[in-house]
C-alpha positions as CSV (number, residue, x, y, z in Angstrom):
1,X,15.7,16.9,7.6
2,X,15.0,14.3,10.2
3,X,16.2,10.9,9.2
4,X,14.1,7.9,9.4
5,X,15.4,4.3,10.9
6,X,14.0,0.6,10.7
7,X,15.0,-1.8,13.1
8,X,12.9,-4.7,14.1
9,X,11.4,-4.9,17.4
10,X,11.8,-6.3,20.7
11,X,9.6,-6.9,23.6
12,X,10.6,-3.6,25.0
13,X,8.5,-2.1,22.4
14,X,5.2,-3.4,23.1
15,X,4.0,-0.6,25.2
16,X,5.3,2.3,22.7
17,X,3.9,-0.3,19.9
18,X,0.4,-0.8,21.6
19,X,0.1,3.1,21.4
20,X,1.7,3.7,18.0
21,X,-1.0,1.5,16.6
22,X,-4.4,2.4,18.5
23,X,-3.0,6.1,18.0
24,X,-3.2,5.6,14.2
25,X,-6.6,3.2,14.1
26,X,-8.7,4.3,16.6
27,X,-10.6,6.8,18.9
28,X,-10.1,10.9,18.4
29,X,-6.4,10.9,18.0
30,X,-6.7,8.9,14.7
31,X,-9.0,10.9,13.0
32,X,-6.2,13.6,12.7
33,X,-4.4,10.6,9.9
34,X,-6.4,9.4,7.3
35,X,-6.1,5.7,7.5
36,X,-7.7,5.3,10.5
37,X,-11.1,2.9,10.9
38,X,-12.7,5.3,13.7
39,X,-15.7,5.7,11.5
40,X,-15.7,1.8,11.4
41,X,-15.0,0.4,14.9
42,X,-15.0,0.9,18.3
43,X,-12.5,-0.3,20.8
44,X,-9.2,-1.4,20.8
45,X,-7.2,-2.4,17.9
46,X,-4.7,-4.5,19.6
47,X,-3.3,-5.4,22.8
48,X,-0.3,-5.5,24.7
49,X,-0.5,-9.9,24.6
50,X,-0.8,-10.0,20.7
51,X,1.6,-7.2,19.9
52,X,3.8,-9.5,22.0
53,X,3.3,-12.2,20.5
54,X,3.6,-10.6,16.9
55,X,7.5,-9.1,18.5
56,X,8.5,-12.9,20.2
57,X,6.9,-15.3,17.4
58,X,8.8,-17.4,15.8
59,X,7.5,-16.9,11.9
60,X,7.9,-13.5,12.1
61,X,9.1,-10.0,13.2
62,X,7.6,-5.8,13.6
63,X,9.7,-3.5,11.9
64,X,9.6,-0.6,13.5
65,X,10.4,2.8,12.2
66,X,11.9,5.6,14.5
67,X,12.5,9.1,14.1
68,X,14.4,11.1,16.4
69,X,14.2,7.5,18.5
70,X,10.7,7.9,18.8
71,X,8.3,5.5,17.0
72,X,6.3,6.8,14.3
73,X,5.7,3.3,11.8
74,X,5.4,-0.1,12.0
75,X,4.5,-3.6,10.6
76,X,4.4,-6.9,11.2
77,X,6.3,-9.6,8.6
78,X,5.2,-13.4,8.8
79,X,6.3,-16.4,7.1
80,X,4.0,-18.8,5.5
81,X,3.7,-21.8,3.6
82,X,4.4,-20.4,-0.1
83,X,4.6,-16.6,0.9
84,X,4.9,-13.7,3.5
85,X,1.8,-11.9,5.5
86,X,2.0,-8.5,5.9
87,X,0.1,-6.7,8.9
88,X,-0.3,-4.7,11.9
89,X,0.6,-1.7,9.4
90,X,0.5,1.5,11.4
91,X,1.7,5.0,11.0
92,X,1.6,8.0,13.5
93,X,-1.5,10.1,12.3
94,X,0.8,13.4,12.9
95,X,3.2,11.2,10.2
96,X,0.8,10.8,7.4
97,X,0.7,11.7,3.9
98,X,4.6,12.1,4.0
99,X,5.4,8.8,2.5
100,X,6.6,7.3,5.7
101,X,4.5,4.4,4.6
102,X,5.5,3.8,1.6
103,X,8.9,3.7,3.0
104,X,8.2,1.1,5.5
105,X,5.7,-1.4,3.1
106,X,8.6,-1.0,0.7
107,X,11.4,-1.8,3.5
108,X,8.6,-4.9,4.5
109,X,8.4,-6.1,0.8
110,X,12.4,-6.2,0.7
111,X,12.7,-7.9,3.9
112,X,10.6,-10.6,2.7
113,X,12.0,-10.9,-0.6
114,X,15.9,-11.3,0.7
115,X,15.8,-12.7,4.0
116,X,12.7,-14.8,3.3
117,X,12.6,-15.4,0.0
118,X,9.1,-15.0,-0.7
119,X,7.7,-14.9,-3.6
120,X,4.2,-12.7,-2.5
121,X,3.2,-10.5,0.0
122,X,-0.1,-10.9,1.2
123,X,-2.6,-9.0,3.5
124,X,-6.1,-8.7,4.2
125,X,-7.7,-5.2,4.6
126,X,-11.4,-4.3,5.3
127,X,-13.4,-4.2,1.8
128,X,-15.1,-0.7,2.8
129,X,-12.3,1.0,3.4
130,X,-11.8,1.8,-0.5
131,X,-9.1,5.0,-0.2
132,X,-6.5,2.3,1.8
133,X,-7.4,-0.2,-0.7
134,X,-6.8,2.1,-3.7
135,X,-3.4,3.2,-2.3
136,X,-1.9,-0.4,-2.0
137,X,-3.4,-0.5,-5.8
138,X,-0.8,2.1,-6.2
139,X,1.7,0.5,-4.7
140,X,1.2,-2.9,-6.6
141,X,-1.1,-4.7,-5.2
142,X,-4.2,-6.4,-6.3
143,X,-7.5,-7.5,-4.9
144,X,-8.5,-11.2,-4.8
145,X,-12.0,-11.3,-3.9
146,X,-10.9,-13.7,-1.8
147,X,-13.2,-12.5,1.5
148,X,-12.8,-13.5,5.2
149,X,-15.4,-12.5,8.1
150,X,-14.6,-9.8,10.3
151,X,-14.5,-11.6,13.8
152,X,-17.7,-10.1,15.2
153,X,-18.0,-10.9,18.9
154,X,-14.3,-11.1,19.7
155,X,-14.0,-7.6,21.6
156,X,-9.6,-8.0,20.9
157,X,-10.1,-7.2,17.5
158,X,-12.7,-3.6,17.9
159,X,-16.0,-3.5,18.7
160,X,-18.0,-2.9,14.9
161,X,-19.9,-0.2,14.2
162,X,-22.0,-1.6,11.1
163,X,-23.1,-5.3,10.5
164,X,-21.2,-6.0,7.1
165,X,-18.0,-5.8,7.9
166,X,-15.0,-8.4,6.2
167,X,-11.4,-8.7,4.9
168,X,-10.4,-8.8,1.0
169,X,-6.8,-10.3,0.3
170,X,-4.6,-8.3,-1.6
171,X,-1.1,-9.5,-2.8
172,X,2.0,-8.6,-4.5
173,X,4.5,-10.5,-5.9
174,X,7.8,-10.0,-5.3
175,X,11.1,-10.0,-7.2
């Protein structure tokens, strides 16, 4: 069995990270997972500058998950005022459905909890996509009804297919 590591990531990563996370959102090659948003947006789902950004920041880190030394997870981890964001969550479609991901939220929600010590995880994810919501359900997590707009107009973030689209909270608490 091929073993899986988590490291966190360095700016050497952004290129393989760029791909990893289009690769599991976006465009043909996503449709072969089942979390991607292809039905949802067009475009591009990140960028080289912000996964840079997410790598060098100072409030957070990527985790990254490798098998075989090639990347097939990864998240981003923030600190904030009274808890921890989690984002940028993104598994190789080819890696789905294996519990890769469960792995790495799980590894996220213990990295926050000891080196952070946050109390919550938090997240946004977009209200119609009900099976990814339902599987952080699962996993702990409840919705807030606490809604933010999806940034129409701002090209970085996808290009929107349907007019109505917008970000629920969820959160966990840890510990």
């Amino acid at each position: 069995m091929t073993s899986t590591t988590t490291r966190t990531a360095g700016p050497a990563d952004v290129p393989a990270l760029v791909d990893l996370i289009e690769s599991a959102y976006r465009g043909d090659r996503a449709r072969a997972g089942w979390t991607h948003e292809a039905d949802l947006l067009d475009g591009q789902r990140t960028d080289p500058e912000m996964v840079a950004a997410a790598v060098t920041g100072p409030a957070g880190v990527v985790l990254l998950a490798e098998r075989d030394g090639a990347p097939v997870a990864c998240c981003q981890l923030e600190r904030r005022d009274d808890h921890a964001y989690f984002g940028m969550f993104a598994v190789a479609p080819g890696h789905q459905g294996g519990g890769l991901g469960r792995e790495l939220l799980a590894e996220a929600e213990r990295y926050a909890r000891e080196r952070w010590h946050a109390g919550e995880l938090r997240m946004t994810v977009i209200v119609q996509r009900d099976d990814l919501i339902a599987w952080y359900e699962r996993r702990g997590y409840a919705r807030t009804g606490e809604l933010s707009p999806f940034p129409y107009g701002d090209e970085r973030f996808g290009v929107p297919r349907r007019p109505d689209l917008a970000f629920e909270t969820l959160r966990k608490k840890l510990g």
